[in-house]
N, C-alpha and C positions, 0 to 999 in steps of 0.2 A: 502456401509456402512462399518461397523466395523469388518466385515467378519464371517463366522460361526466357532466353533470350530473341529466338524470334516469332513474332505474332503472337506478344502475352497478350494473357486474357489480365484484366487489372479491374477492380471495384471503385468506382466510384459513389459516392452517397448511398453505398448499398446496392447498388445495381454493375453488374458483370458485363463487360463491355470487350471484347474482342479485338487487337489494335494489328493494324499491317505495319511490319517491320522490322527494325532493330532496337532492343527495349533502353538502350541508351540514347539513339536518339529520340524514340517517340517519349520518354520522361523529360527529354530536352525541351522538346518542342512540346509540350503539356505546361513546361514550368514559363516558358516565353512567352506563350500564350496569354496566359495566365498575367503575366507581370504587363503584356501591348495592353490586351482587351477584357478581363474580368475582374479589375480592380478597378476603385475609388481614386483617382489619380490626385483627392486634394486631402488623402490620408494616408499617415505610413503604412506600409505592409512587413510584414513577416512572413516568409516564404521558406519552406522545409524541403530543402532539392537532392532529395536521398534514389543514387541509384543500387540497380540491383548487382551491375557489374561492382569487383571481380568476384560473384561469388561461383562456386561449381557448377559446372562442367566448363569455364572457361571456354565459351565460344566465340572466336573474334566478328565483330563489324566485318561487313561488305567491304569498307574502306582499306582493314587491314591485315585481309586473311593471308596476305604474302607476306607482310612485316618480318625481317628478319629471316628470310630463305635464304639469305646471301651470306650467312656468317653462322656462327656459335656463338652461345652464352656462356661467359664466363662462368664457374661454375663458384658459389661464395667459400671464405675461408675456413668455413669447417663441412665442407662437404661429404669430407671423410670420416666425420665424428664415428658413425656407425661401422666403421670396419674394427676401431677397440672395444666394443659393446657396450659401449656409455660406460668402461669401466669405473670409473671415479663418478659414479651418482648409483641413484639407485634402483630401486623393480619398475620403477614408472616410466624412467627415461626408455628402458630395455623393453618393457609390453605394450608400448603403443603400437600403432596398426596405421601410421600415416607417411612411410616411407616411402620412396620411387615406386620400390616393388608393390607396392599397396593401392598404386595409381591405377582406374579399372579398365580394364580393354573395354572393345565393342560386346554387348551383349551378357557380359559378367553377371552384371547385376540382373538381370531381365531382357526376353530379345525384345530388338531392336532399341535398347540403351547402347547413345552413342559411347559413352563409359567416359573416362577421364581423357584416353590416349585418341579417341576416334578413328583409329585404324587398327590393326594387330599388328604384336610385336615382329618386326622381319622375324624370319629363321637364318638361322645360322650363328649368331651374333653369341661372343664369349657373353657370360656372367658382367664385365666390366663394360664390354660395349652397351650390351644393354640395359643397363642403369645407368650410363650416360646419355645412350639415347632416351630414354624414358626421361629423365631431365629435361631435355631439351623439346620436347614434346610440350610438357608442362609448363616449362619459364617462358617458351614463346606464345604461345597462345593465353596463359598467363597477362604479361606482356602487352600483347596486340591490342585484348579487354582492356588497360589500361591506356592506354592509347587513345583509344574512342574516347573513353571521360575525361584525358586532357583535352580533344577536341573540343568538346561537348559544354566543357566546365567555360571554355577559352566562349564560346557562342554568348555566355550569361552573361559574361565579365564583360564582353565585347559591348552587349547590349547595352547595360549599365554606362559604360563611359560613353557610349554614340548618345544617347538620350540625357546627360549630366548626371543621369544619378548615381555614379560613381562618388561624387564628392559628398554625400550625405548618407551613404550607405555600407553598412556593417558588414562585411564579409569573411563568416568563418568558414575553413576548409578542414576535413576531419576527417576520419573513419571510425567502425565500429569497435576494429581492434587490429593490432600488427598482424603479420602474418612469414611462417618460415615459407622462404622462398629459397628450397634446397639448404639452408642450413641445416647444421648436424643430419641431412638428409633426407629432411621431412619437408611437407608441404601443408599449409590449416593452421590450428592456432592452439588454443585452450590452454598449454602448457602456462606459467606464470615467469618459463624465463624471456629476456629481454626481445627477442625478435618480435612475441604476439601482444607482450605485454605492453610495448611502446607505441603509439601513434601520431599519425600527424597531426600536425594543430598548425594553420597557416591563417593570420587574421591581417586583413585589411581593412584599415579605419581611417583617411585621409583627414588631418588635422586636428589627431590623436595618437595615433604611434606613428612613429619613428620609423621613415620606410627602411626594408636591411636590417632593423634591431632586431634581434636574440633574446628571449627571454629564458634563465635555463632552469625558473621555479619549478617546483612540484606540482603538475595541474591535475584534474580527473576529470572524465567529462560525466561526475557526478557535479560540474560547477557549471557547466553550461546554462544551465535552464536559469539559474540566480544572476548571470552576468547577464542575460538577454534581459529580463526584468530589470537590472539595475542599469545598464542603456536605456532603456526606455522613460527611469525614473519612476518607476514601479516598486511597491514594497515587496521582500523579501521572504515567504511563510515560515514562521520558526522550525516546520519538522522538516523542510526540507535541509538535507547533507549537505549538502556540497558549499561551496564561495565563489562570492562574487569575485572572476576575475578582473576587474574594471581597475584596481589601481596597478593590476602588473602590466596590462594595456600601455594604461601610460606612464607608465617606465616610474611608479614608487609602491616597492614589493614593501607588503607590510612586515614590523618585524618580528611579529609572532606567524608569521604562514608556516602552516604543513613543512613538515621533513622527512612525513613516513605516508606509506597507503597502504593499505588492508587491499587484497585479492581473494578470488572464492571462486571453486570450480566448482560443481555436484553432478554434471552431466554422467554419470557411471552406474550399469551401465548404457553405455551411450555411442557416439559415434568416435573413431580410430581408435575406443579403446584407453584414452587418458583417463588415469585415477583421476579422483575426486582428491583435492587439495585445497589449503589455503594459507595463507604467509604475511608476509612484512618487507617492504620494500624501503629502504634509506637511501640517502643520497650516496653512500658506498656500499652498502652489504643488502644482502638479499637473505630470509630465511622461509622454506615453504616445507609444509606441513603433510602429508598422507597419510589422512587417518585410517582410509581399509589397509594401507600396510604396515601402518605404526614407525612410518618412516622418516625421517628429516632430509630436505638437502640445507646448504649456505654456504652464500660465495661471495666472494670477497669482488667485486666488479673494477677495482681501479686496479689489481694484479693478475684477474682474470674476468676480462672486457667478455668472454666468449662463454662464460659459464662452462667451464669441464672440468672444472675437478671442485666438488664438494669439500669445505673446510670445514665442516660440521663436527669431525670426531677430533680436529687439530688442538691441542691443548693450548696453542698460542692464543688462539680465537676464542678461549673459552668463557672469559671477562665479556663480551659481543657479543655474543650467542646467549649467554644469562641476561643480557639488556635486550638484544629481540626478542625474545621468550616474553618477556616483561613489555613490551613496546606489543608483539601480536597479542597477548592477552585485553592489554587496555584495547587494542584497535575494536577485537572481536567481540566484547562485551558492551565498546560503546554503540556501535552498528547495529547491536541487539541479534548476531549472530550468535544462535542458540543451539547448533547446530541438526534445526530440522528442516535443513533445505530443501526435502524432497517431499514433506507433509505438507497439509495446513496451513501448517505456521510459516509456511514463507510466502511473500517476505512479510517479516515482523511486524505486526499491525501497529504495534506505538517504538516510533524512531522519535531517538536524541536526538538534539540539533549537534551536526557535526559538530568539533572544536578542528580549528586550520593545523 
């Protein structure tokens, strides 16, 4: 799995190895290690520094299990989504399973699971208090996990400029996938609107981009693995998808790049409960797909930044909606999405080479 946070057990070269600690720092100090004393210091490296935090059960570091006892979390702008039942979308937004209330006490799942909340809920507590408390439960220890990897991340970086190799070294900062942090009420991801579908991408390349530039292209981190190759000065394999980000790096987006992405769920069923979906994303409009419920959402994001209200049946949008129809089609027959996600056939044994 995704390993525990204290004293994982972690595989190396095939062999299971038991570690004392906290797994953000010992990946820490695995990867420094690594970069002092098991490498070739008169050839470049490539170094893969993926931790396990934040994922579930959010349990903070030693460093910063108090973090945040002294205040509230603000709680984000659509916290509320769920008190009008996702009225303006559809069965998908309304049946997922990854709400506050969905967050597990101690023991829920199995005894001695310390569960999402690691305590039980007080008694006494109206309906409102305790969905706020449950929030705050979650965002801080949330939180606290992130926390440690700014330390931790800050130790490599550190490293890097004590030693010079800062100035000749590539560094991208990333995650798997966005993540609702109490918006519309949930907590996880999978859905394809904007909170899980966005991630961070923070690249430092000293004497190639522009420290403080902004780049606000279209990227997928189906382009990563072609940009590290084309850093390198490495050919490119034609089935691989994705593009070279290298000339938006240095600040000249080509002018044919991507305008749209292709998304795909099939985890169902699966875990909170999210349909299976898939859609088209543009520099303004969004349109996603439900085929076990034969459903549409699409939203228009520069009049609604928060996704709540579906314009999919609006007849204004109808002209847009006949071009994303048309725009997911070509996405999901060039990707060679056939739809047998859950067979065999995935994923598709002969991929096109993306077009940008």
């Amino acid at each position: 799995g995704q390993g525990a946070y204290y004293d994982p057990v972690m595989i190396e070269m095939g062999k299971r190895r038991k570690h004392k600690g906290y797994t953000t720092d010992i990946i820490t100090d695995i990867t420094l290690d690594l970069l002092k004393n098991k490498r070739d210091k008169d050839k470049p490296f490539f170094v893969m520094y993926h931790h396990k935090a934040p994922h579930r059960n959010w349990q903070p570091g030693p460093k910063h299990k108090t973090l945040y006892d002294d205040r509230d979390i603000p709680v984000p702008e659509t916290f509320d989504d769920d008190k009008t039942g996702y009225a303006d979308r559809g069965t998908a937004a309304r049946a997922q399973k990854m709400s506050m209330k969905d967050l597990r006490e101690p023991g829920q799942r199995r005894p001695g699971d310390l569960g999402d909340l690691k305590v039980p809920v007080p008694k006494g507590l109206t309906p409102e208090q305790e969905r706020m408390w449950r929030y705050q439960r979650y965002i801080k220890d949330y939180l606290r996990c992130i926390a440690s990897v700014d330390d931790n991340v800050g130790r490599v970086l550190d490293y890097l400029d004590e030693t010079g190799l800062a100035d000749n070294t590539v560094v991208f900062y990333t995650s798997d996938q966005g993540f609702f942090l109490g918006d519309h009420n949930w907590f996880d991801k999978r859905f394809m609107y904007e909170e899980s579908l966005r991630m961070p991408l923070l690249v430092r390349w000293p004497g190639h981009i522009k420290p403080g530039s902004i780049n606000t292209n279209m990227v997928l981190n189906l382009d990563f693995a072609e940009t590290f190759l084309a850093i390198a000065g490495q050919p490119i394999p034609k089935d691989m998808q994705g593009c070279s980000l290298l000339p938006l790096l240095e600040g000249h987006a080509p002018a044919d790049w991507r305008r749209s992405m292709y998304y795909r769920y099939y985890e169902m069923p699966g875990p909170h409960s999210v349909h299976k979906q898939y859609g088209v994303r543009t520099e303004r409009y969004k349109l996603i797909y439900f085929p076990d419920l034969d459903e549409w959402e699409m939203f228009d994001l520069q009049t609604d930044p928060n996704e709540l209200k579906s314009v999919y049946d609006d007849s204004a949008y109808a002209k847009i909606r006949d071009e994303l129809k048309a725009e997911l089609k070509r996405l999901k027959e060039y990707y060679g999405d056939d739809d047998s996600v859950t067979g065999p056939a995935w994923p598709p044994k002969k991929m096109k080479k993306a077009k940008r």
